[in-house]
RODO-2510 file (C-alpha; in nm, 4 decimals, decimal comma):
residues 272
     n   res          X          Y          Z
     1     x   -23,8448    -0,8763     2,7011
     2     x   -23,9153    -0,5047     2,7727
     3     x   -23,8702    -0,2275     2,5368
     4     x   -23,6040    -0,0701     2,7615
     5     x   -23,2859    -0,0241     2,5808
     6     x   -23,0850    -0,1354     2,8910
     7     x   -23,1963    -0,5299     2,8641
     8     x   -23,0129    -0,5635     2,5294
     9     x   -22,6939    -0,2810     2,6459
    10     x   -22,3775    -0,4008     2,5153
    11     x   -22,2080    -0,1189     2,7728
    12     x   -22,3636    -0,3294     3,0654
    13     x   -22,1860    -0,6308     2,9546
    14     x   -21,8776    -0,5210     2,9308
    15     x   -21,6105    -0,7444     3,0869
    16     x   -21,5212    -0,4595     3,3068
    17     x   -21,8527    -0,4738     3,4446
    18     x   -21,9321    -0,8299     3,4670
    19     x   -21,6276    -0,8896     3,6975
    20     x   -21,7459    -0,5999     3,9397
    21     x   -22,1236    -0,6808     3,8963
    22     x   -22,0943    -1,0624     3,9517
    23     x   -21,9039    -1,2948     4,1983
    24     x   -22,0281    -1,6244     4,0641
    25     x   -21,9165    -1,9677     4,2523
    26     x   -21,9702    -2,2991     4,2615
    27     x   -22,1387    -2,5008     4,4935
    28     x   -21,8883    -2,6710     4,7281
    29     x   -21,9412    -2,9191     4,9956
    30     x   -22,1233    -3,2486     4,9591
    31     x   -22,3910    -3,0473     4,7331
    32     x   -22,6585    -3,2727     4,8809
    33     x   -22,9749    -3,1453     4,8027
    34     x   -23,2118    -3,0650     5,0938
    35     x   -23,5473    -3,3570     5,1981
    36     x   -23,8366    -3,2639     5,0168
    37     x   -23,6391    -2,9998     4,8167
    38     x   -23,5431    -3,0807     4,3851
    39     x   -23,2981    -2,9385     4,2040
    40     x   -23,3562    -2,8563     3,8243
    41     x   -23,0914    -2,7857     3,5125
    42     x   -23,2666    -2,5259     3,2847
    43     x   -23,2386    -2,4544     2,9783
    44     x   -23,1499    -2,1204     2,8393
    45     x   -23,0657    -1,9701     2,4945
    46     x   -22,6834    -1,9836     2,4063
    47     x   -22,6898    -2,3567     2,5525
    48     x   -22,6270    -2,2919     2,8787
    49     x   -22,8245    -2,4575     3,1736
    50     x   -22,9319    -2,2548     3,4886
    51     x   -22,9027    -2,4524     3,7972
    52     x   -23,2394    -2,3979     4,0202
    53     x   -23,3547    -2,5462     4,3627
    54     x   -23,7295    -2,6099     4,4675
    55     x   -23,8127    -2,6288     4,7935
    56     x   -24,1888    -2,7080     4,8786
    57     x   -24,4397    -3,0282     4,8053
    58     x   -24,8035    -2,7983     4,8886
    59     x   -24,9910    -2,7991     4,5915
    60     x   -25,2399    -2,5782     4,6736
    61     x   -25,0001    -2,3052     4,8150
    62     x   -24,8875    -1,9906     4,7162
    63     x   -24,5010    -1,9995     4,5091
    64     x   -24,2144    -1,7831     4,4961
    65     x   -23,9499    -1,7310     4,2117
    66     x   -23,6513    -1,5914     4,3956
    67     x   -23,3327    -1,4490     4,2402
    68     x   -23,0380    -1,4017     4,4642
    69     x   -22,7518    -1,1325     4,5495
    70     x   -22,4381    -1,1009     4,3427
    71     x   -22,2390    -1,2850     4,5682
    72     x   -22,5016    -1,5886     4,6771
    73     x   -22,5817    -1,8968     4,5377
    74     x   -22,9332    -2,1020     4,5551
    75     x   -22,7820    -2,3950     4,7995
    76     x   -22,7091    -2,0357     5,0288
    77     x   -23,1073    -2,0308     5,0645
    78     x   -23,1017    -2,3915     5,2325
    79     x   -23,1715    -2,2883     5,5617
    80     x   -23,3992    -1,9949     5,5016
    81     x   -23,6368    -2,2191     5,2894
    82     x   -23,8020    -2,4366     5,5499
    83     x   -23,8912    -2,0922     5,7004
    84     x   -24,1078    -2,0304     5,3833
    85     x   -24,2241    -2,3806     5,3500
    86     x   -24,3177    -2,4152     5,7374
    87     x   -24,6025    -2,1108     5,6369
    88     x   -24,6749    -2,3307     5,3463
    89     x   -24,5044    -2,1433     5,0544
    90     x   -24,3152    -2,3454     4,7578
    91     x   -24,0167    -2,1413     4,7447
    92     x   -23,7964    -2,1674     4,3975
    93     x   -23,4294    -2,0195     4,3750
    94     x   -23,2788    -1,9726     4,0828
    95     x   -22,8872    -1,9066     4,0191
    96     x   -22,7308    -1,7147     3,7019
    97     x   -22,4740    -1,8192     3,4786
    98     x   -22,1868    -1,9322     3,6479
    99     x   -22,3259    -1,9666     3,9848
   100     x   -22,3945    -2,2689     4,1543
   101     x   -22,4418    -2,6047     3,9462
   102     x   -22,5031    -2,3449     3,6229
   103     x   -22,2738    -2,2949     3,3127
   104     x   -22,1301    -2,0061     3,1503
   105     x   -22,0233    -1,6440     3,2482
   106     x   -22,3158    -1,3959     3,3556
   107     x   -22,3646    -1,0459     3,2167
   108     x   -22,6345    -0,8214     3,2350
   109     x   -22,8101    -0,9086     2,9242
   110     x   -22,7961    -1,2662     2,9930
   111     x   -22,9377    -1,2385     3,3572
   112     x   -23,2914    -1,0701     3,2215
   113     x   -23,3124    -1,2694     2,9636
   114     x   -23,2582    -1,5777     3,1544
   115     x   -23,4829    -1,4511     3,3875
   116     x   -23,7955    -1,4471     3,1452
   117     x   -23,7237    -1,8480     3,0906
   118     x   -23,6637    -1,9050     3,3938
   119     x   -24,0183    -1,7959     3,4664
   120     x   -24,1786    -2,0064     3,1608
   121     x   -23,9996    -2,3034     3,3264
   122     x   -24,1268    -2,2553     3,6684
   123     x   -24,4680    -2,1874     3,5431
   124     x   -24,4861    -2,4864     3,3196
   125     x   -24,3616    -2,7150     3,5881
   126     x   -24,6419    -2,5552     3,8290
   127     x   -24,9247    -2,6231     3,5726
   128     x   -24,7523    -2,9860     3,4779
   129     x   -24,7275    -3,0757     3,8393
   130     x   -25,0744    -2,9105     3,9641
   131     x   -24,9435    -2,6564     4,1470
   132     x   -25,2817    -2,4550     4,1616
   133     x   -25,1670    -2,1410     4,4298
   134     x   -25,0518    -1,7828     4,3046
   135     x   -24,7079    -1,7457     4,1178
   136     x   -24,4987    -1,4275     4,2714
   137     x   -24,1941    -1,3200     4,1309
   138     x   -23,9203    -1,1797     4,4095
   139     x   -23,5589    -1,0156     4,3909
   140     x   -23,2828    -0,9734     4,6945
   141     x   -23,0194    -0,7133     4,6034
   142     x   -22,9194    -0,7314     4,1971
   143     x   -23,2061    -0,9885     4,1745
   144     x   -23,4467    -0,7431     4,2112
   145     x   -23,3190    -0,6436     3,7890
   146     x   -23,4286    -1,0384     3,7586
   147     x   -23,7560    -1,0520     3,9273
   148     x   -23,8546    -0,6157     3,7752
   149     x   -23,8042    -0,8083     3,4107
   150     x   -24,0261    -1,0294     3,4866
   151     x   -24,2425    -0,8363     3,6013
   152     x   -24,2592    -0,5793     3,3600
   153     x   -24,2730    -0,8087     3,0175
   154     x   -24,5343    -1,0659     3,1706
   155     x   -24,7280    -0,8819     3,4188
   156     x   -25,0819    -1,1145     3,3405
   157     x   -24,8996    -1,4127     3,4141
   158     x   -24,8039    -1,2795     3,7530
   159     x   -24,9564    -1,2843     4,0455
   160     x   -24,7453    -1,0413     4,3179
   161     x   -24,4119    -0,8845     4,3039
   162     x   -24,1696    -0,8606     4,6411
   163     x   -23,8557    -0,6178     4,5932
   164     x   -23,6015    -0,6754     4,8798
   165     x   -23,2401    -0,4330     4,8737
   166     x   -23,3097    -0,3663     4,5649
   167     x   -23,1915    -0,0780     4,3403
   168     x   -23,3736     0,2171     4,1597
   169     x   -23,0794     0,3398     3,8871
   170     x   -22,7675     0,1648     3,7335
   171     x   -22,5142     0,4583     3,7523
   172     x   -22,5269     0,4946     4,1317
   173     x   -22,4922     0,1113     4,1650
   174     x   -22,2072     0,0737     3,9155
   175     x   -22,0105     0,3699     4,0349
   176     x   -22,0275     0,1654     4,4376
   177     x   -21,8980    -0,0818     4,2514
   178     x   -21,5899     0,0948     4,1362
   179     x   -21,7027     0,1632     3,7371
   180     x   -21,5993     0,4686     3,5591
   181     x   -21,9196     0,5997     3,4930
   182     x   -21,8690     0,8716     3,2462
   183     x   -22,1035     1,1629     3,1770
   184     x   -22,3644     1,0778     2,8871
   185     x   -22,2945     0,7038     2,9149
   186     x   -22,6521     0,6505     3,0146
   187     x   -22,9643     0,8137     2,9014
   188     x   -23,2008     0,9305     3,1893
   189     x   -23,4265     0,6317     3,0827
   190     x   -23,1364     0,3984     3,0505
   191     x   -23,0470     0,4932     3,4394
   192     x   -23,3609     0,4563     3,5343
   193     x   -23,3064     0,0897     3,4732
   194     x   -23,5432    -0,0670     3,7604
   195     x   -23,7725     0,2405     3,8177
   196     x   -23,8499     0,1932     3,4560
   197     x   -23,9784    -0,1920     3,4631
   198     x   -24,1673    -0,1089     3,7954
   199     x   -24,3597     0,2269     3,6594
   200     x   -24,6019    -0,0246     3,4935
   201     x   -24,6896    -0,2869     3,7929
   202     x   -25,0322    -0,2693     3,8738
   203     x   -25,0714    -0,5979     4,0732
   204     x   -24,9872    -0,6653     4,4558
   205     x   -24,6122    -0,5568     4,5299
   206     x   -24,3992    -0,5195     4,8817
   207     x   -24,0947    -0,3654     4,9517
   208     x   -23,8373    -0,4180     5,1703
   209     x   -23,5375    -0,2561     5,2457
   210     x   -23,2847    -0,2403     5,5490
   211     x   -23,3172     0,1171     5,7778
   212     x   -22,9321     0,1015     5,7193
   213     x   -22,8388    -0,0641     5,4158
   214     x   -22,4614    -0,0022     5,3594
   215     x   -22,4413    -0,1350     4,9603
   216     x   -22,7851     0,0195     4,8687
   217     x   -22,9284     0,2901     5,0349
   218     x   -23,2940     0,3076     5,1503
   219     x   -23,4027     0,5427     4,9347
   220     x   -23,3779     0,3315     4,6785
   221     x   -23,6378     0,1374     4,7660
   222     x   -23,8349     0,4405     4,8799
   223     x   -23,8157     0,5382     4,5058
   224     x   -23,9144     0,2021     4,4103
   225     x   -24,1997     0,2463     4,5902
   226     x   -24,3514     0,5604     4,4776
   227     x   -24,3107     0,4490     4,1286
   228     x   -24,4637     0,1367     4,1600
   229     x   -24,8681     0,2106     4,0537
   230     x   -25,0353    -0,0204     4,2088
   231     x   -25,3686     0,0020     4,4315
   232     x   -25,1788    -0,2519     4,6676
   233     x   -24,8526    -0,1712     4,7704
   234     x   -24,6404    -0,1862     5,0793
   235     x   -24,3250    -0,0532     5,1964
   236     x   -24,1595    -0,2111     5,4858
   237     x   -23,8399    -0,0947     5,6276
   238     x   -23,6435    -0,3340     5,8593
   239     x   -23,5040    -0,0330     6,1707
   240     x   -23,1615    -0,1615     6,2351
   241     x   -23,0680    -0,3394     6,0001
   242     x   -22,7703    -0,3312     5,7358
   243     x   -22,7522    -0,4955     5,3538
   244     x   -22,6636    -0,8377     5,4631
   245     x   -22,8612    -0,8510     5,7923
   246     x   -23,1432    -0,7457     5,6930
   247     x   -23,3315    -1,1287     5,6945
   248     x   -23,1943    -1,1648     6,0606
   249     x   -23,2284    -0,8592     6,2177
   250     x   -23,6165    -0,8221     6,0696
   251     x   -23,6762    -1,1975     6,1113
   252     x   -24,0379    -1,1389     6,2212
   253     x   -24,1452    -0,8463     6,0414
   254     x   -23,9814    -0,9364     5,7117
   255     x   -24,2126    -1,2701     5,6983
   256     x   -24,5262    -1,1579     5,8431
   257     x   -24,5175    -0,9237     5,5641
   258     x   -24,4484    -1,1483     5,3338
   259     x   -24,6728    -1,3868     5,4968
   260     x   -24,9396    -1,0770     5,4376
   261     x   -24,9476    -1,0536     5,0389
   262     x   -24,9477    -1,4668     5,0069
   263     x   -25,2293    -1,4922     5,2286
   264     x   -25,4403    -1,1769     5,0509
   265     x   -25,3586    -1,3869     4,7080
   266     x   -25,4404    -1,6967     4,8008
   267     x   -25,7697    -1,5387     4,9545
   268     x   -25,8386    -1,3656     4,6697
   269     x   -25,7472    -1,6780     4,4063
   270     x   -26,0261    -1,8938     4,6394
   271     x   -26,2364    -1,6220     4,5902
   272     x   -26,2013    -1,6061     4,1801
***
């Protein structure tokens, strides 16, 4: 865990903002899990499980972690993964508590924690399994809070970092959402909340954000951006698009890029 004040903020997990934050659900339908795709249970403290879905069989290829949107679930990601997979990337989703085939209610504090053994799990089941590629961290929306922890309390066991819709400050997000955000609440570090965890990323990083994104504006992840230090960064902005179109509308862009950073890792990995 970080040494930000926010990851352990009993004002972020107040009920009134865990019912405005989250919109957990169940997976419905059949819940057949995709060919060549496995779904895991994991662990987490409290004894709750998180329920997780890997999609990908190349050992030598680059992985993702992925954490979702507030109001998505991993079996959402079904159709996007062969996308990932067809340019040889294993592609892990991950759900929070309450979403999916998980247990318990979701709060802030319990998402970035979660999210740090989430990442031990993944990682162990990549070395068990001789999964030999780069290991990149990525977060759509409020999963980019997810995939920032990560990134910011176990930067040398990670590889690249991709940032898609996501946000730079919690009191500009919570008052969309309809919280009472009152003066003083938050300190100026506490608000910086993502721009904090991202100030100390030195490795490879891309960001992506929608020209007109209607829940998170681009400046956002402008401001991501310019506080991220690394030596190789990118910032790709999708013209057109909106929040929830942004994988659509940027189809080809959006994955080249993405396509980009796996390739320069797994050149630079063969290289090592």
């Amino acid at each position: 865990m970080t040494d930000n004040p926010v990851s352990n903020s009993a004002t972020l997990d107040a009920p009134t903002i865990s019912r405005l934050l989250f919109h957990p659900r169940p997976e419905w339908g059949n819940g057949k899990t995709p060919p060549g795709s496995r779904d895991f249970l994991i662990p987490v403290t409290g004894g709750d499980v998180i329920g997780a879905r890997f999609h990908g069989e190349v050992r030598e290829g680059p992985n993702i972690l992925f954490f979702h949107g507030n109001g998505e679930i991993a079996a959402d990601y079904d159709d996007f993964a062969p996308v990932y997979t067809g340019l040889g990337i294993n592609f892990f989703v991950a759900d929070y508590r309450g979403y999916g085939h998980s247990t318990g209610h979701p709060t802030v504090s319990a998402m970035l924690g979660d999210a740090l053994e989430i990442f031990s799990f993944f990682r162990d089941l990549l070395s068990g399994e001789k999964y030999t590629g780069p290991l990149v961290v990525m977060g759509r929306s409020l999963g980019s809070a997810s995939a920032l922890e990560i990134a910011a309390a176990l930067q040398d066991r990670v590889d690249g970092l991709i940032i898609e819709s996501g946000f730079a400050r919690i009191v500009p997000l919570l008052r969309l959402i309809g919280v009472d955000v009152l003066p003083g609440q938050f300190t100026e570090r506490e608000d910086r909340f993502n721009l904090f965890r991202i100030s100390t990323f030195e490795k490879p990083a891309l960001i992506i954000h929608a020209e007109f994104d209607h829940i998170i504006p681009p400046a956002d992840g402008e401001a991501l951006f310019a506080a991220c230090p690394s030596a190789e960064k990118s910032f790709l902005k999708i013209p057109g698009a909106n929040h929830n179109d942004i994988f659509l509308r940027g189809f080809r862009a959006y994955m080249e890029a993405v396509h980009g950073l796996m390739t320069g890792l797994l050149k630079k990995r063969r290289k090592d």
